[in-house]
N, C-alpha and C positions, 0 to 999 in steps of 0.2 A: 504494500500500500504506500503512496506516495501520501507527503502532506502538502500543499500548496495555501501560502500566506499570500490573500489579495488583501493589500492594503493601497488606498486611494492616498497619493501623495510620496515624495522620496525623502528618503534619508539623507542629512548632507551629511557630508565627511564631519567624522569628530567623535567625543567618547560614546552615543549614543550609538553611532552607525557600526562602532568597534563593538562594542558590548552585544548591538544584536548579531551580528557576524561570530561573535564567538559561540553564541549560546544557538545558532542553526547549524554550524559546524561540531558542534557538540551532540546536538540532537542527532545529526543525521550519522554520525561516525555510531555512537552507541546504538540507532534504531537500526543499522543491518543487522546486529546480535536478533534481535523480535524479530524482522520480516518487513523492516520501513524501508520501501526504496529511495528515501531521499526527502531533503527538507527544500521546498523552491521556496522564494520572495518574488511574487509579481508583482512591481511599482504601479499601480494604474494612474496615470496623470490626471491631476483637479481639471473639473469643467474651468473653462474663462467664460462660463453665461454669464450674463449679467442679473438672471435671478435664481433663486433658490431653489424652486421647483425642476426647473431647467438646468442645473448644476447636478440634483439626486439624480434627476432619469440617463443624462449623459454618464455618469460614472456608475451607475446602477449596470446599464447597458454592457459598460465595459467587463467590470466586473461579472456579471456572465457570462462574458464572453470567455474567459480563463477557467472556468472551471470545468473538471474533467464531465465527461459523461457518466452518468452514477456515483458523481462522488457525493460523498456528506459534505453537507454546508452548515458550517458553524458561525454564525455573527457575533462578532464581539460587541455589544451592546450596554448601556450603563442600566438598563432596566432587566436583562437579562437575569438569568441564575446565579447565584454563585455558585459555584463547583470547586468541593474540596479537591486537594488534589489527589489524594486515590479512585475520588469518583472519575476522577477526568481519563485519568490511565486506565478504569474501567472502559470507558467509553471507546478511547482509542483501541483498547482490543477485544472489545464488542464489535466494531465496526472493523475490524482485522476478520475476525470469527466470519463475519458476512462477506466476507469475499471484495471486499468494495477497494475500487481501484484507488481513491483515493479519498482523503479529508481534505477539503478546503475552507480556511479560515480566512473570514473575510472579515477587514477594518473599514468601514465607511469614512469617507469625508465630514467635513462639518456640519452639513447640512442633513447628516441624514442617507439613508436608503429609501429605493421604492419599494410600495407594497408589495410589487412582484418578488420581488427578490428576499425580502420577508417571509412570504409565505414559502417560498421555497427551501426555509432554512430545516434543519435537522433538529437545531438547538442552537438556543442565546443564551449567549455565558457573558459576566460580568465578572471585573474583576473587585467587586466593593459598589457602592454606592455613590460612591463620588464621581465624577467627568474625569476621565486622564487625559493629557495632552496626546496625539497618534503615535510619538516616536516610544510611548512609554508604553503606549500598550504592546505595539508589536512587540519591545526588549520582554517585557512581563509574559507573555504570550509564548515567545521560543525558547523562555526559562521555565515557564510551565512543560512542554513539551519534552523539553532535556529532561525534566525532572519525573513527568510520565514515565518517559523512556529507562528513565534506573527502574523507575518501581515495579516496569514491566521485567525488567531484565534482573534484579535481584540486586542490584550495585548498592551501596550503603551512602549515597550523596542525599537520598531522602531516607531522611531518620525520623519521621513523624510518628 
């Protein structure tokens, strides 16, 4: 199963771009042990509309357009679920167990996603209640993922 991260917007160079570079490179080195082929980042670039509605449906668009055929769609959402993180390593190999080619975790832009792409989610996860800035959720995201990935594979880096 591959994981694919759609997040609307890029990383510039700097600790944040470092720090999630380390923690996809992590994820994906330990997820060949389980059966992960791989951790991607799809950048999908911000609309320049000039209104809000027309900014969701353009990057909404995009963002499906990246995700595999049959794959799970996970929104990162501040209304979302919290998911501890054994549930979530559950889930990652719940969705291994089904055969499914891929997990896609998708970051919206500011404005929001469209409905469509809502309804087509698997699950919304939150990380807390609060709003994160994008670069903190994706870093918080492929530290989750690393950290799934020991708990699936037995590693002692999550001691909860």
């Amino acid at each position: 199963m591959r994981i694919v991260v759609a997040a609307v917007g890029r990383l510039k160079q700097g600790p944040e771009r470092e720090l999630a570079e380390r923690y996809r490179k992590r994820a994906a080195d330990a997820g060949r042990s389980i059966g992960l082929a791989g951790v991607e980042i799809v950048e999908i670039r911000e609309s320049r509309a000039d209104n809000a509605p027309r900014r969701v449906l353009e990057e909404s668009i995009a963002i499906a357009n990246v995700i595999p055929e049959r794959a799970v769609v996970v929104l990162l959402d501040e209304r979302g679920d919290n998911v501890p993180s054994e549930a979530f390593a559950g889930h990652l190999q719940g969705w291994r167990a089904q055969d499914r080619p891929a997990a896609t975790f998708v970051i919206g832009g500011a404005d929001g996603l469209a409905p469509s792409l809502r309804e087509r989610a698997n699950l919304a996860m939150a990380f807390g209640a609060a709003t994160w800035p994008h670069q903190f959720v994706r870093v918080m995201l492929l530290e989750q993922l690393y950290r799934a990935v020991t708990i699936l594979s037995g590693h002692p880096y999550h001691r909860g």
